[in-house]
N, C-alpha and C positions, 0 to 999 in steps of 0.2 A: 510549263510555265502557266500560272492560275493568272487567269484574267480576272483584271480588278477594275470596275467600272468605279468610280469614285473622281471616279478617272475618267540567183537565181541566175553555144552556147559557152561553154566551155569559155576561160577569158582565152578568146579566141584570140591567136598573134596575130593572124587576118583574119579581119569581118567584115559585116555587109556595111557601107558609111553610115548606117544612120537605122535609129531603131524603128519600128513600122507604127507605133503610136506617137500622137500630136507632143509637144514638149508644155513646159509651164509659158503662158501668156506673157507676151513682153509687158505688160504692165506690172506682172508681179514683182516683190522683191526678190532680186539677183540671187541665184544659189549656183555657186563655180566649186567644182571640184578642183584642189589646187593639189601640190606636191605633196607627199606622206611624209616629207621630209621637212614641211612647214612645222618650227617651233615657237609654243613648248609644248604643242601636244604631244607626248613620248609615252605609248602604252603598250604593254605584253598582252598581246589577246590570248585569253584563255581557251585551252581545248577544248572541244565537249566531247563527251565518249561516243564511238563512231558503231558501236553496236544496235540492231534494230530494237524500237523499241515498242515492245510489247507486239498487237495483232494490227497492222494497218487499219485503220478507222475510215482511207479515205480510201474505200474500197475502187474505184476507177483508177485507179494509176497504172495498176500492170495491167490492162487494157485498153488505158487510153490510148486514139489514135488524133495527134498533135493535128492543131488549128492552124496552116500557117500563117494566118494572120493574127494568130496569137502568140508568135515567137518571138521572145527577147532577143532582137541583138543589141550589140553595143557599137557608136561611133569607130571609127579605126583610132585605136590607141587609144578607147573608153574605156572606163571600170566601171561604170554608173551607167544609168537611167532614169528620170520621172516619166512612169506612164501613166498620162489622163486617159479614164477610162469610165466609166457606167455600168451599173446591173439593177436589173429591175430587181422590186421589194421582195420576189421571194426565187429570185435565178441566185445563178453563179458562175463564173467564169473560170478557164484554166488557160496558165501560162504554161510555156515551155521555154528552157534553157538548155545549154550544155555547158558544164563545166567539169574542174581538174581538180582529182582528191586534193586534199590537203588546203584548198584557197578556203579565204576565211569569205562566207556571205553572208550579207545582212538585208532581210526583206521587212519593208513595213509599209503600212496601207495611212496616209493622210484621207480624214473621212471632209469633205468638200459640202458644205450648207451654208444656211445663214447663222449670221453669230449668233451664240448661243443656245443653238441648237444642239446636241448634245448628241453624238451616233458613233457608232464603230463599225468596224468590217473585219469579219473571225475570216483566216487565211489557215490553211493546212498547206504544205510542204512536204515531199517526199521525192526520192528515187525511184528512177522507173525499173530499182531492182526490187519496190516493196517498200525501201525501210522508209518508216514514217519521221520526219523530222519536227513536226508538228504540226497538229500538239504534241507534249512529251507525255503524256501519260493519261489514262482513263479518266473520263469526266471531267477533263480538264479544255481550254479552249484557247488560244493565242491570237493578239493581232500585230504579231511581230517576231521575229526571230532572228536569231546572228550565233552564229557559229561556224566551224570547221565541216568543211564536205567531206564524206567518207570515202568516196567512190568518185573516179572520171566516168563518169553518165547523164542521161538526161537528168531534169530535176522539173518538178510541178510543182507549179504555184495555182493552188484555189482560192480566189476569192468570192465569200459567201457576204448574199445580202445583210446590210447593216442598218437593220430597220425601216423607218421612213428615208435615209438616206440612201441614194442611189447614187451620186457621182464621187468620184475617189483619184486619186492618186498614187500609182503605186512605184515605191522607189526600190531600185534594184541593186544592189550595189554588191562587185566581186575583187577582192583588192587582188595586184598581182601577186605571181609565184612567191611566195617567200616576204611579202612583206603581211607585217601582221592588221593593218590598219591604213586609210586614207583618210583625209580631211576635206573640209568642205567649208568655202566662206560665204554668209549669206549677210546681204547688204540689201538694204533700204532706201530708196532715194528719199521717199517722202517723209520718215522719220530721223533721217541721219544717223541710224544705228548702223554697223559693224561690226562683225565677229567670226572665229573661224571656230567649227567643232568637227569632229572624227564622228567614223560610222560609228561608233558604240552608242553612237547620239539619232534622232529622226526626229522630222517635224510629225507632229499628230496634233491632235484636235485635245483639249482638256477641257475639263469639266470645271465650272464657277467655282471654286472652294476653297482658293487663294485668298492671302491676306492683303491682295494687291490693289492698288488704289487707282493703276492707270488701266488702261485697255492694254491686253495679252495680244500683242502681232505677234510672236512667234513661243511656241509650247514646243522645246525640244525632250521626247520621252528619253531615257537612259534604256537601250533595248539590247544589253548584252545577255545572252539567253542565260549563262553560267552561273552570271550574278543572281539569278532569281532560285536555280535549281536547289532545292531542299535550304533554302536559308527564307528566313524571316520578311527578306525584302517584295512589299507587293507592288510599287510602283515608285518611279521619281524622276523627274520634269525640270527641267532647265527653264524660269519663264522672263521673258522679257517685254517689257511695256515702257509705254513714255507718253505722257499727256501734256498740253500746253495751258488744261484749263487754269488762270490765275488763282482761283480757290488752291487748287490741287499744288501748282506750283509752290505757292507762297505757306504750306505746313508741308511741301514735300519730305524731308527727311524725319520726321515727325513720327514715332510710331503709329499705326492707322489703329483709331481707335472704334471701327465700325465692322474691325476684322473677327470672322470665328470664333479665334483665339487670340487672348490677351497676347502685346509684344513687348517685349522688352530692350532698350533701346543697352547695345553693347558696346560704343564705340566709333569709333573712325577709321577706315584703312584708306590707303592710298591704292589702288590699283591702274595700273597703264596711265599713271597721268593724273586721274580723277579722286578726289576726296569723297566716297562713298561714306554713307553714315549704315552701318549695321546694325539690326535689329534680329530677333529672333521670337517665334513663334511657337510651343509646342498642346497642341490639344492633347485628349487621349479620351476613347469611348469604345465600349464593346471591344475589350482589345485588342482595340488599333491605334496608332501613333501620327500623328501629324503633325513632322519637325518642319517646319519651315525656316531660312537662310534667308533675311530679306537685305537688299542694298539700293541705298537710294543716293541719288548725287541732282540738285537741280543746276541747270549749267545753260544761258542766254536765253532764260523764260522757257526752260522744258526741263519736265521731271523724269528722269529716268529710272527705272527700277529694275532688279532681276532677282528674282525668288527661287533658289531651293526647293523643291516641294519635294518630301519622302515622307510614304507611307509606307508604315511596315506592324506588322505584330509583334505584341507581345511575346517574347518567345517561352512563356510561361503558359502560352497556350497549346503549346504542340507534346506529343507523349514522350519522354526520355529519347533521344538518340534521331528522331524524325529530321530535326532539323536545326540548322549551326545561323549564329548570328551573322547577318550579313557584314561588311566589310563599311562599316559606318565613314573612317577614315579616309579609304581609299576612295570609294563615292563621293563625299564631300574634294577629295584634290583633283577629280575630275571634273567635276563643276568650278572649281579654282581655276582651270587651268583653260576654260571657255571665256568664263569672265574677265581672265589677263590678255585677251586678245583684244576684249570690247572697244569700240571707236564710235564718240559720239560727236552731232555738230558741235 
């Protein structure tokens, strides 16, 4: 999986109650992992090939000897975790887990600063039989992963410093035996937003370069490893904002005319209730693509907005056969299908 800056013991059927790092602040906005069987999120997770790949890069793995106060567990009857956690600017930490061939996990690092701050945190992942889960391949670098386990064994999670930034969040998530995906509802008190999304989804940190008009409370990245392998797609983000300023309110549905890229105002849909005005966005430079999905609805003096963002190449830039167009469709009714949950005041 090529990082694009533009931009984990066993599900143990008993475990220890509760995992050995701090949780998210009761003041933050609510994040509840709810039933897999909450609709309409209904997705087939894709497999990923369970062969090792290429030479271990993170050479300490089949030597390491586990930290226990670095061990994932999960709540009794958890599939999930948020751990708050720290590393100095130029350390690194390592997790330990155990889990069961075949469950789908999905690991990804929320990098924690002041807004606008801009930082990431490169994680490597493997089995303590060796095989590397990532990164996937040479010179390449991840700060996130999901896919199918190969092996019932331990598993390592390293995370490496993220520049000036040092404190992080790391969410862990292992759905049970057999099912393909869990869900997650995260709720707002102070903005009145509502919505449920699946692990194929994680909160991360984004970078300015939205066409969006309010303040970004929640950047959900699309981190299925599959989607990225050998296809065109480099990155794409869920984003959600809402502002009260009355400038901002009163041209809310308005294409934003101070955005990157020119918009073009598509329409109106109804979704859960609310008359969203649809707009779209597409740049393009150095062949790369910047489709942006915008929707805005103002509703009791708040503008609401949730943007689309996918960046992808050109696929005219890659040699014959390297690499297949990403799955533009089914991308886009997965962001459909977050946004038909949305609940606003």
């Amino acid at each position: 999986m090529k990082k694009i800056i533009f931009a984990i013991s066993f599900l143990i059927l008993a475990v220890v109650a509760c995992s050995v790092f701090s949780g998210t602040p009761a003041s933050a906005p609510e994040i509840l992992s709810i039933s897999p069987t909450v609709k309409p999120v209904v997705v087939t997770a894709t497999v990923l090939p369970t062969q090792a790949v290429q030479t271990p890069a993170f050479t300490p793995l089949a030597t390491v000897q586990p930290d226990p106060s670095n061990t994932i567990r999960f709540g009794a009857g958890g599939t999930w975790t948020d751990l708050s956690d720290s590393v100095s600017s130029s350390g690194s930490k390592i997790y330990t887990l155990s889990a069961m061939q075949g469950q789908i996990m999905s690991v990804s690092v929320l990098a924690e600063g002041d807004p606008g701050v801009w930082g990431y945190f490169p994680i490597e992942i493997a089995g303590s039989d060796g095989t590397l889960l990532c990164p996937v391949g040479a010179n390449n670098e991840c700060s996130f992963w999901r896919g199918k386990l190969p092996l019932t064994q331990d598993y390592f999670i390293k995370v490496k410093a993220g520049g000036d930034l040092t404190n992080f969040t790391l969410r862990v998530a292992i759905n049970p035996p057999g099912k393909s995906e869990q869900t997650f509802r995260y709720k707002n008190p102070s903005s009145g937003i509502a919505l449920v999304y699946t692990d194929q989804f994680a909160p991360m940190r984004f970078p300015s370069m939205a066409n969006n008009k309010t303040d970004i409370e929640l950047a959900l990245q699309y981190i299925d490893t599959a989607s990225y392998q050998h296809t065109n797609l480099g990155e794409a983000y869920f984003l959600l904002g809402s502002s009260s300023d009355p400038q901002i309110v009163a041209a809310c549905t308005d294409p934003n005319p101070n955005g990157g890229a020119p918009e073009e105002a598509k329409g109106t849909e109804s979704i859960n209730g609310y008359n969203f005005v649809r707009s779209q966005s597409v740049g393009a430079g150095a062949g790369n693509i910047y489709d942006q999905e915008i929707y805005r609805v103002a509703k009791n003096g708040v503008c609401y907005e949730v943007i689309y963002f996918i960046h992808y190449s050109n696929i005219g830039n890659y040699a014959p056969g390297a690499a297949t167009e990403f799955d533009m469709d089914g991308l886009l009714q997965k962001f459909d299908e977050i946004l038909s949950t949305i609940q606003v005041k």
